[in-house]
C-alpha positions in Angstrom: 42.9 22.5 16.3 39.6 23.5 16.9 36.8 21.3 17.1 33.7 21.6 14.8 30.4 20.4 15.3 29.8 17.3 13.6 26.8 15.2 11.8 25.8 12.8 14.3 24.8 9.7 11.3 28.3 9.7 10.0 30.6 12.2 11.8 31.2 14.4 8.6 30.8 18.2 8.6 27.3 19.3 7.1 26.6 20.7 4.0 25.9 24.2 5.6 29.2 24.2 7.7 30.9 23.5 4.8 29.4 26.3 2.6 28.7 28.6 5.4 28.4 31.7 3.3 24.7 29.7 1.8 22.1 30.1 4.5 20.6 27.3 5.5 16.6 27.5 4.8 14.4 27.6 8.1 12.2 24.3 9.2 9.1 26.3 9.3 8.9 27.1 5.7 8.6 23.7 5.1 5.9 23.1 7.8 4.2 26.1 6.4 4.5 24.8 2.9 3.1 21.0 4.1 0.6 22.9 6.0 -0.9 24.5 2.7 -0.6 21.5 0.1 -2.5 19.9 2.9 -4.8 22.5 3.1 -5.3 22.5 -0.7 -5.7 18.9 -0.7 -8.2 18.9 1.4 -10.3 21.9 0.0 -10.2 19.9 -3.9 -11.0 16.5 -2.3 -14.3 18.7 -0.3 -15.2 20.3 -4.2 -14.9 16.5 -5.8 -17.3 15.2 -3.3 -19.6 18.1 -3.5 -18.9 17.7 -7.8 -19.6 14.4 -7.8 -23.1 13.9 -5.1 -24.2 16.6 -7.2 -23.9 14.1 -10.3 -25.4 11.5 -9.0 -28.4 13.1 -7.7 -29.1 14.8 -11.5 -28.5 11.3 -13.0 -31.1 9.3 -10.3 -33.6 12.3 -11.2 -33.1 12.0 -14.5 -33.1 7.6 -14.8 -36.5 7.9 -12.6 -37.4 10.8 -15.0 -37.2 8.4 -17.7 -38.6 5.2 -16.1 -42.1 6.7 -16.5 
């Protein structure tokens, strides 16, 4: 009997070794996917802080504005 690699939490066969004709997706598509939500992230969070300065400043201008 041959011996097959096994999963090292529980010593069962893997889902890929058990359906070996489905090709098991590589790791780096998943960094690469992480890598661009992150990247996305921070690009929206750089726009609302930009968005939201740019409120403040027209509001201040226009309370002192109407202080007169």
């Amino acid at each position: 009997m041959a011996s097959r690699p096994r999963d090292p939490q529980d010593g069962s066969m893997s889902e890929h070794e058990l359906s070996p004709e489905v090709p098991a997706r590589p790791a780096d598509a998943h960094r690469t996917a992480g890598t661009v939500m992150k990247g996305v992230l921070v690009v929206a969070a750089v726009a609302a802080a930009i968005l939201l300065l740019y409120m403040v400043f027209f509001v201040g201008v226009f309370v002192m504005a109407g202080s007169r």
